[in-house]
LOMI-997766 format. One record per residue: residue number from 1; residue in one letter; x, y, z of N, C-alpha, C in turn. Coordinates in Angstrom, 2 decimals, padded with zeros to 5 digits, m for minus. Layout:
k,r,n_c1,n_c2,n_c3,ca_c1,ca_c2,ca_c3,c_c1,c_c2,c_c3
NUM,A,X,Y,Z,X,Y,Z,X,Y,Z
...
END
This chain:
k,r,n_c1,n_c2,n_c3,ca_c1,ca_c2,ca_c3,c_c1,c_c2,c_c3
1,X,015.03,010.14,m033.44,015.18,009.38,m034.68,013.86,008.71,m035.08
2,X,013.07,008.39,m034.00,011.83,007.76,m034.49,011.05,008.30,m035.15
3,X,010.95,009.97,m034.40,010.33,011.17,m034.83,009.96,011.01,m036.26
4,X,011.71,010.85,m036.54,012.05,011.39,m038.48,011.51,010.17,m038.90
5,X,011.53,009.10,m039.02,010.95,008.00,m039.42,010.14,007.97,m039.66
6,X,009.14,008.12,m038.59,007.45,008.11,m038.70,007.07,009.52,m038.84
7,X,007.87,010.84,m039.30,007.16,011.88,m040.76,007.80,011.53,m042.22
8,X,008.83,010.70,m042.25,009.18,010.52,m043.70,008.16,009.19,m044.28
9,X,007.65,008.41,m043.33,006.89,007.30,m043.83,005.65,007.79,m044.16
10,X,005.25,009.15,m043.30,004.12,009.61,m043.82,003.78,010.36,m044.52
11,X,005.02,011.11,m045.21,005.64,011.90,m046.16,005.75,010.95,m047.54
12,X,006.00,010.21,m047.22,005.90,008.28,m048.47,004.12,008.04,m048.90
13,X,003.47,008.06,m047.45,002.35,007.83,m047.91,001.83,008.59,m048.66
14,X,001.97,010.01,m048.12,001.34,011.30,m048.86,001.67,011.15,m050.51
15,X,002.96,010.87,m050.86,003.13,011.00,m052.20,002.62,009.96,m052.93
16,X,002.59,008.81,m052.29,001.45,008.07,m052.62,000.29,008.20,m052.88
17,X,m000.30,008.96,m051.86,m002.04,009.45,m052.70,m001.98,010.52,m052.75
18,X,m001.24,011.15,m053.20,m001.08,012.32,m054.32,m000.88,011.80,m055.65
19,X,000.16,010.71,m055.90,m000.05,010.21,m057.06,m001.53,009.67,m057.66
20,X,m001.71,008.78,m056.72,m002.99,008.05,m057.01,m003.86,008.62,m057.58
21,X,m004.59,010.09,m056.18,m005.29,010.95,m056.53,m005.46,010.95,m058.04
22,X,m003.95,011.69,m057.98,m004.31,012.47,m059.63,m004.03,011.54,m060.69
23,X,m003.68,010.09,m060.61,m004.12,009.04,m062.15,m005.54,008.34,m062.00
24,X,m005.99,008.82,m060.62,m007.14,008.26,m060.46,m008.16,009.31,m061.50
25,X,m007.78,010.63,m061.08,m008.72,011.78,m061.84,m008.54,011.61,m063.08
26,X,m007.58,010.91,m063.79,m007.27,011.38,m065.47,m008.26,009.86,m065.72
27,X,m008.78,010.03,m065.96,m009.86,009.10,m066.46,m009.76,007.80,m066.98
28,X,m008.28,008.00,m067.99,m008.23,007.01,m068.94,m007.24,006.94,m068.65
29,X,m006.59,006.71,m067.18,m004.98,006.04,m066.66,m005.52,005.15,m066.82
30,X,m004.82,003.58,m067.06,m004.58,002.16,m066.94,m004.19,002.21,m065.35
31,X,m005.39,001.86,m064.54,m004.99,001.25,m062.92,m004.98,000.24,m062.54
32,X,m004.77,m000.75,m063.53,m004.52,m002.60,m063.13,m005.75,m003.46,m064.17
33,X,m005.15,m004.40,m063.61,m005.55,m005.22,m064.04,m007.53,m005.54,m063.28
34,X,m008.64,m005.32,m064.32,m009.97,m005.57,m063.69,m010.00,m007.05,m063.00
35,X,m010.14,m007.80,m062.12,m010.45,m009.15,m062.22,m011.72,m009.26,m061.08
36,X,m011.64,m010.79,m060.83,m012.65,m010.82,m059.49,m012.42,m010.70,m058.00
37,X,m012.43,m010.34,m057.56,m011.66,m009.85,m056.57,m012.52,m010.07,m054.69
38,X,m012.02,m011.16,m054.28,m012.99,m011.38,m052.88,m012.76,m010.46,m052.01
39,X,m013.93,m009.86,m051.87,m014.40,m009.10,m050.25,m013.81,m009.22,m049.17
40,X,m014.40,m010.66,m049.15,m014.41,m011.35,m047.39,m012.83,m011.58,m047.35
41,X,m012.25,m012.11,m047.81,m010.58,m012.22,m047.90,m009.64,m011.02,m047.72
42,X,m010.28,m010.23,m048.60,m009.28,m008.62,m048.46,m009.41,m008.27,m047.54
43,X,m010.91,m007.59,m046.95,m011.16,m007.22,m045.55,m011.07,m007.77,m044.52
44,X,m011.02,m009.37,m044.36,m010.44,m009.77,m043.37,m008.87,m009.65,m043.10
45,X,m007.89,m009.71,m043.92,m007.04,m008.89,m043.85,m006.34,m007.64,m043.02
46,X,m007.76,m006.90,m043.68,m007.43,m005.47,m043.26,m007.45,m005.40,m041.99
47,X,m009.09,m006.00,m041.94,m009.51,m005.89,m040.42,m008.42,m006.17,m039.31
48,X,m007.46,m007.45,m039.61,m006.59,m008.02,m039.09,m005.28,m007.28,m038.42
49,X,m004.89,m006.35,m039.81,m004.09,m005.43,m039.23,m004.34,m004.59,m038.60
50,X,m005.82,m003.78,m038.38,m005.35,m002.78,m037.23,m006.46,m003.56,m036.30
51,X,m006.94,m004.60,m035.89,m007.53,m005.58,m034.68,m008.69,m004.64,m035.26
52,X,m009.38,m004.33,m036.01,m011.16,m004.21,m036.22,m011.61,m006.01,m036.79
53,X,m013.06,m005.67,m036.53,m014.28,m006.77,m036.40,m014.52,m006.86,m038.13
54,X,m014.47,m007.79,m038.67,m015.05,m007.90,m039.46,m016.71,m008.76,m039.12
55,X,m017.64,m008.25,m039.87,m018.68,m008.79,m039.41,m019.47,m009.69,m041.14
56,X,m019.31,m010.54,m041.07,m020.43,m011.03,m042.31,m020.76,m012.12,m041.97
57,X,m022.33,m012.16,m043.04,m022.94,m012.93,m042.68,m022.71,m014.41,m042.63
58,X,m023.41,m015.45,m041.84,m023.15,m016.94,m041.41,m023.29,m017.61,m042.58
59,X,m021.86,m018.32,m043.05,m021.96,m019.02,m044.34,m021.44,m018.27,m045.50
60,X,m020.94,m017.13,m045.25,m020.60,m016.38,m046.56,m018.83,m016.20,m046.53
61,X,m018.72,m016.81,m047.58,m016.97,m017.65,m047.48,m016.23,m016.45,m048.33
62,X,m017.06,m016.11,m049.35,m016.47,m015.35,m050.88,m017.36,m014.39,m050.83
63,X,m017.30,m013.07,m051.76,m018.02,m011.98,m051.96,m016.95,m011.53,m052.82
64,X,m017.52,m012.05,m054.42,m016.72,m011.25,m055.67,m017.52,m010.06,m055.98
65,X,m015.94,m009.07,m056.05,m016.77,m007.82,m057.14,m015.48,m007.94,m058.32
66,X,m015.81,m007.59,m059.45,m015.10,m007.14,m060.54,m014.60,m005.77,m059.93
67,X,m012.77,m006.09,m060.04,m012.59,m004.74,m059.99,m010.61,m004.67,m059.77
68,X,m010.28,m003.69,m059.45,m008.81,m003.69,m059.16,m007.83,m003.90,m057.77
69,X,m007.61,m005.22,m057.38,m007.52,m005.50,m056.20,m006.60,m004.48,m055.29
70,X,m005.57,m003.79,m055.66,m004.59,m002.72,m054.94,m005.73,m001.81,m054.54
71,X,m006.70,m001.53,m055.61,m006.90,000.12,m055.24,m008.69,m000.48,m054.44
72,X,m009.33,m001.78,m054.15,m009.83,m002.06,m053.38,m009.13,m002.19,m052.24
73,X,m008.33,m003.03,m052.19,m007.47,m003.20,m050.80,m007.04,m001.29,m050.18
74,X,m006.50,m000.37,m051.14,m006.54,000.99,m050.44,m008.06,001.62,m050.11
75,X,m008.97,001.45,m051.06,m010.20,001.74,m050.26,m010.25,001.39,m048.82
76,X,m010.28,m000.21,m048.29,m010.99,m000.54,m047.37,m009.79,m000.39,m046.03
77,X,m008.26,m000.36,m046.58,m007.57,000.56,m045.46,m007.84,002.11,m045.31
78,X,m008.24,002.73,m046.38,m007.92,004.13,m045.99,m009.39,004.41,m044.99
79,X,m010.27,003.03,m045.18,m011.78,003.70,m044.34,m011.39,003.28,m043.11
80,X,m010.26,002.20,m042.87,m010.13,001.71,m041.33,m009.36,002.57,m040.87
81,X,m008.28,002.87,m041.24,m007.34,004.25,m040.76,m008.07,005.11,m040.07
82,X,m008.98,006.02,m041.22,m010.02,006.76,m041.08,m010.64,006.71,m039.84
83,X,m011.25,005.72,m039.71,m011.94,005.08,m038.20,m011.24,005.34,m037.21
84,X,m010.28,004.53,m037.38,m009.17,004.30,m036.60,m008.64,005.83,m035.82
85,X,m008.22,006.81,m036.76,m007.77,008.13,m035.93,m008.66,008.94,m035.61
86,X,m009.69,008.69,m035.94,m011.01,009.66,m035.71,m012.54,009.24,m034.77
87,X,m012.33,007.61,m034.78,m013.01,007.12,m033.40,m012.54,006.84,m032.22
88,X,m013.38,007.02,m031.16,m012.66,006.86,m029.49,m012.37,005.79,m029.12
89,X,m011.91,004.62,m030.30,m011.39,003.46,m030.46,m010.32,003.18,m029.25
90,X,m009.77,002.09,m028.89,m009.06,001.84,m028.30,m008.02,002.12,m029.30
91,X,m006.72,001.94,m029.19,m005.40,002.41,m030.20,m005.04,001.03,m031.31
92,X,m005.69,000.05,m030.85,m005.49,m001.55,m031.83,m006.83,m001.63,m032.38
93,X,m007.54,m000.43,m032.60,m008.78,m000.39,m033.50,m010.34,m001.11,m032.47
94,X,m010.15,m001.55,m031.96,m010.85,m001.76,m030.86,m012.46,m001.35,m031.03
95,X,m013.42,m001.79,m031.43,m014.65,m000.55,m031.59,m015.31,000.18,m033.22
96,X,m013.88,m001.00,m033.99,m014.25,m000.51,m035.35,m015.10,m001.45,m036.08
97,X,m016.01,m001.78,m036.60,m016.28,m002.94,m037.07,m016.91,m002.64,m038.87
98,X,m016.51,m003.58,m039.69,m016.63,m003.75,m041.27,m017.19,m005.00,m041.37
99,X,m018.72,m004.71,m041.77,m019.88,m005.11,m042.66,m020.02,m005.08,m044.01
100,X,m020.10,m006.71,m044.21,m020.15,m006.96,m045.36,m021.66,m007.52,m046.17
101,X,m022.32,m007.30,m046.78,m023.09,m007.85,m047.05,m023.74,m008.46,m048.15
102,X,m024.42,m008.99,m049.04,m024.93,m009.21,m050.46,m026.53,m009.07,m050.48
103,X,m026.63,m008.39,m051.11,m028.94,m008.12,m051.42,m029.02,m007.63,m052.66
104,X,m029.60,m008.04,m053.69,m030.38,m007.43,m054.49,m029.57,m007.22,m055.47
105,X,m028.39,m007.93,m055.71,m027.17,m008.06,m057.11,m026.54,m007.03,m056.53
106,X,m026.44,m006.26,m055.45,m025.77,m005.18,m054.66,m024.56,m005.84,m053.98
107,X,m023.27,m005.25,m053.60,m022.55,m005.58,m052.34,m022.62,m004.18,m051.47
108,X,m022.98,m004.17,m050.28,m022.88,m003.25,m049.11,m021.67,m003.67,m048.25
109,X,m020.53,m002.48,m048.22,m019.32,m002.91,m047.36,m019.83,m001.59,m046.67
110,X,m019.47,m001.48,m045.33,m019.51,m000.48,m044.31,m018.86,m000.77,m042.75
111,X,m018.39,000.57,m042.60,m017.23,000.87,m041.69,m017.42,001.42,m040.70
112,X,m017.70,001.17,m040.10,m018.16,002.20,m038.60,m017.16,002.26,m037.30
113,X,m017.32,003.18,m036.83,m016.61,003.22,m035.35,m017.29,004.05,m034.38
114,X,m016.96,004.48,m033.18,m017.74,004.95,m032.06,m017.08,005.75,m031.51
115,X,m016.78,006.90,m033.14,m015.67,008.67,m032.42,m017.18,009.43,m032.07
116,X,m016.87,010.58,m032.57,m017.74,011.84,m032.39,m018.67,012.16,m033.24
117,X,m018.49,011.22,m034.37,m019.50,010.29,m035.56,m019.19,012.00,m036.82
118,X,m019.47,011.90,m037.86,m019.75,013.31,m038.83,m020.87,014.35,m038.95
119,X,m020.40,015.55,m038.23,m021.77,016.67,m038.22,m022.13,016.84,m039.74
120,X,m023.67,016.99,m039.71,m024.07,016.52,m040.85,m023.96,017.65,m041.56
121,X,m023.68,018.62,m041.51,m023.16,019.48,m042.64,m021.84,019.74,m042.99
122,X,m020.89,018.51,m042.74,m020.09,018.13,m043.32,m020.13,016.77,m044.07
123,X,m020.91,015.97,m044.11,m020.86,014.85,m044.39,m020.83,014.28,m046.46
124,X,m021.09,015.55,m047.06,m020.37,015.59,m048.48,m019.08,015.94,m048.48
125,X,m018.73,017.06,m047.78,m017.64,017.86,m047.74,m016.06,016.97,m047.39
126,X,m016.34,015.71,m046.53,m015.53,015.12,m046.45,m014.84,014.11,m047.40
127,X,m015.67,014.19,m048.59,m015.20,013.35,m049.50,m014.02,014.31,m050.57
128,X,m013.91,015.57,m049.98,m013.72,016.63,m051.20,m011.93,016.37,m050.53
129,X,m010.85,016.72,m051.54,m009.54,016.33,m051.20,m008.99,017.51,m050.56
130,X,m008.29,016.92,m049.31,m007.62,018.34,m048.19,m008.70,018.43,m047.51
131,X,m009.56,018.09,m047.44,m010.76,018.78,m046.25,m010.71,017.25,m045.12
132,X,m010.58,018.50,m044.24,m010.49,018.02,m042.93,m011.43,018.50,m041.82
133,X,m012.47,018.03,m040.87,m013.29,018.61,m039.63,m012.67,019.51,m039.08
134,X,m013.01,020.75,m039.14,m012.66,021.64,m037.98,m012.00,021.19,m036.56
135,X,m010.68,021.36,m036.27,m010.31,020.89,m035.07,m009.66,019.73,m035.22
136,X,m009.64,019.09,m036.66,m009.08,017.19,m036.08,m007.56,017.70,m036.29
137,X,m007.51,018.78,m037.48,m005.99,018.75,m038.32,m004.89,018.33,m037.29
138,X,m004.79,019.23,m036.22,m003.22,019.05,m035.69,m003.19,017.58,m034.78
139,X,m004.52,017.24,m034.32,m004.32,016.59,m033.30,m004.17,014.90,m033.83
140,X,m004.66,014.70,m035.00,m004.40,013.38,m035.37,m003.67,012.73,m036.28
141,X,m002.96,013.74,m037.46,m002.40,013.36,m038.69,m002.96,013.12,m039.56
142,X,m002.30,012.83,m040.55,m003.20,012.87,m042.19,m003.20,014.16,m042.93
143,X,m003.79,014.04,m044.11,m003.21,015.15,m044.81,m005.42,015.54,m045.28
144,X,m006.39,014.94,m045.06,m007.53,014.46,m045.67,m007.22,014.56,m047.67
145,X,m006.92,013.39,m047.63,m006.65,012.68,m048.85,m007.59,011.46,m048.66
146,X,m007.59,010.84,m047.66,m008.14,009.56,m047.51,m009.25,009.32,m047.99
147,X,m010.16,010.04,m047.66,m011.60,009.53,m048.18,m011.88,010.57,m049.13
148,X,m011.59,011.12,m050.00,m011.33,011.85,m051.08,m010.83,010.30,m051.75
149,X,m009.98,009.62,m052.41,m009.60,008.25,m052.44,m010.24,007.47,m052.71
150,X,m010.75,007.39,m051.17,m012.15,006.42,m051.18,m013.35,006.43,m052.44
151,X,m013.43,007.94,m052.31,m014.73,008.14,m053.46,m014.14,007.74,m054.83
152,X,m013.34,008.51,m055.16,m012.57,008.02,m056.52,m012.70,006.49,m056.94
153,X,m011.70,005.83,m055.95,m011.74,004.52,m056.09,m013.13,003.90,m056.46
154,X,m014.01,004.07,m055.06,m015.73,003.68,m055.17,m016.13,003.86,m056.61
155,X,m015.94,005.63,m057.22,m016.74,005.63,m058.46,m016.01,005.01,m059.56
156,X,m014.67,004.65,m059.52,m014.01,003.87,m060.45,m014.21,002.32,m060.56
157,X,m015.05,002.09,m060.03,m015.62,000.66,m059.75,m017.25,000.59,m059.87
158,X,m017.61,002.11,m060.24,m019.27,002.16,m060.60,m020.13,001.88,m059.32
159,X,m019.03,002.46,m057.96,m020.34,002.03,m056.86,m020.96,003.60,m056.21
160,X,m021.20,003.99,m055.40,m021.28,005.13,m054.72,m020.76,004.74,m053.01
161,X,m020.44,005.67,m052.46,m020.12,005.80,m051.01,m020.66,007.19,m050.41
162,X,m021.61,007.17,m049.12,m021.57,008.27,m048.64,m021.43,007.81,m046.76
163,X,m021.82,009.31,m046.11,m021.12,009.01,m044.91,m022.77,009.04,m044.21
164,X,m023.06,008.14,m043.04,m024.61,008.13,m042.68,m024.19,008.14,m040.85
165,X,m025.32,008.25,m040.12,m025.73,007.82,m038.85,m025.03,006.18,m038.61
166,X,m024.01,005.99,m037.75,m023.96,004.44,m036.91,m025.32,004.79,m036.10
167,X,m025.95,003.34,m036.30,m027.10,002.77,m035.79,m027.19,002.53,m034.51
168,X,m027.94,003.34,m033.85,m028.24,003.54,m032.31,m026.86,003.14,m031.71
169,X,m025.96,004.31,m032.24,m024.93,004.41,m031.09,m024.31,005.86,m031.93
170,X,m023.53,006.44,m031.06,m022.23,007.62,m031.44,m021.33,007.07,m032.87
171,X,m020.71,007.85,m033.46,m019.69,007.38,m034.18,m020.32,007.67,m035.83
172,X,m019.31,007.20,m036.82,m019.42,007.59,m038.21,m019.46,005.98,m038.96
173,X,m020.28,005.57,m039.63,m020.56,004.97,m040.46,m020.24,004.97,m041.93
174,X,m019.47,004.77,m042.62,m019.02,004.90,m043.92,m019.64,003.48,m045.10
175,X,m020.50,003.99,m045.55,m021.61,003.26,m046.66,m021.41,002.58,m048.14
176,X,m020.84,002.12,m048.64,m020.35,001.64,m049.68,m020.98,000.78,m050.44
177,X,m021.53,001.08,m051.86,m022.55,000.12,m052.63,m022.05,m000.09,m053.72
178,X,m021.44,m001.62,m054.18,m021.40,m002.03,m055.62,m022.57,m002.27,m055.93
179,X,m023.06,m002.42,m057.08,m023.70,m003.08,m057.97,m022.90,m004.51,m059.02
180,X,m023.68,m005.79,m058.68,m023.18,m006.83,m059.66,m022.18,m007.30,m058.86
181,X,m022.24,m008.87,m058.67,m021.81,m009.73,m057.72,m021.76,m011.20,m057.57
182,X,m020.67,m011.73,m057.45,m021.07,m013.06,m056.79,m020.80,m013.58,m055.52
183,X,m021.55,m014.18,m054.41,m021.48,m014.77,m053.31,m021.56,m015.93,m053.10
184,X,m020.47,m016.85,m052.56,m020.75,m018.09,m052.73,m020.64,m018.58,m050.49
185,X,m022.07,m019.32,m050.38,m021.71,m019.61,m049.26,m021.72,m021.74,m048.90
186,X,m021.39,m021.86,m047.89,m021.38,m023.12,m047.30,m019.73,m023.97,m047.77
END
């Protein structure tokens, strides 16, 4: 019985970003309401639910971007998930950590964990919808919708995302740049 549970919930999700997907692609769907929308609040959150690190800097309380808080809040789960089934994480996320940062009227959010990181001639290819690494399909779940999503969302908010090197260690790094911002610290 659990079995059926946990494929119909993921059978729920799927139709979920299948929908999304495709009002995300029609250009001129209405996807919420634009407002200001804090960083540090959402992603701590996230972080919360599956036990990843949020990391930002000392003194930084707020980090507004203009934008649509649902389909930010699904960005920055679908990159921890992501992490989550595809790094050698402990199973409570353990090893994942989300960087936040502010420079240059920029926000930098990034996601890293410490799997088998992205061979680099896949590392566009994973943003494309249904594509999945050679070998992950059966063994972890998902449909690769997720970061297909991700990008959408990202460019529907005027930022870019690509996938880079984690910094002197194993694992996949996921890169995320708004432009235009406010940070308020102390």
């Amino acid at each position: 019985r659990g079995e059926i549970l946990r494929n119909m919930a993921e059978l729920d999700q799927l139709i979920d970003e299948i929908l999304l997907a495709s009002r995300l692609d029609a250009k001129e769907a209405d996807m919420g309401t634009v407002e200001a929308v804090d960083l540090v609040g959402l992603c701590a959150e996230e972080c919360a639910r599956v036990g990843a690190v949020l990391d930002v800097p000392e003194g930084m309380h707020t980090l507004e971007v203009q934008g649509v808080a649902k389909l930010l809040r699904r960005m920055v789960r679908n990159l921890l998930e992501n992490a989550r089934r595809y790094g050698a994480a402990a199973p409570d996320g353990g090893g994942i950590v989300l960087s936040l940062r502010s420079e240059h009227q920029q926000v930098l959010l990034t996601v890293c964990d410490n799997g088998p990181g992205v061979p680099l001639e896949y590392r566009e290819r994973i943003f494309e919808p249904f594509f999945r690494l050679p070998g992950a399909s059966e063994r972890v779940g998902g449909v690769g919708l997720g970061l297909s999503l991700v990008k959408s969302i990202v460019e529907r908010h005027h930022g870019n995302v690509r996938c880079i090197d984690a910094q002197g260690a194993t694992g996949a790094c996921f890169e995320i740049k708004f432009h235009g911002h406010r940070s308020t610290n102390g």
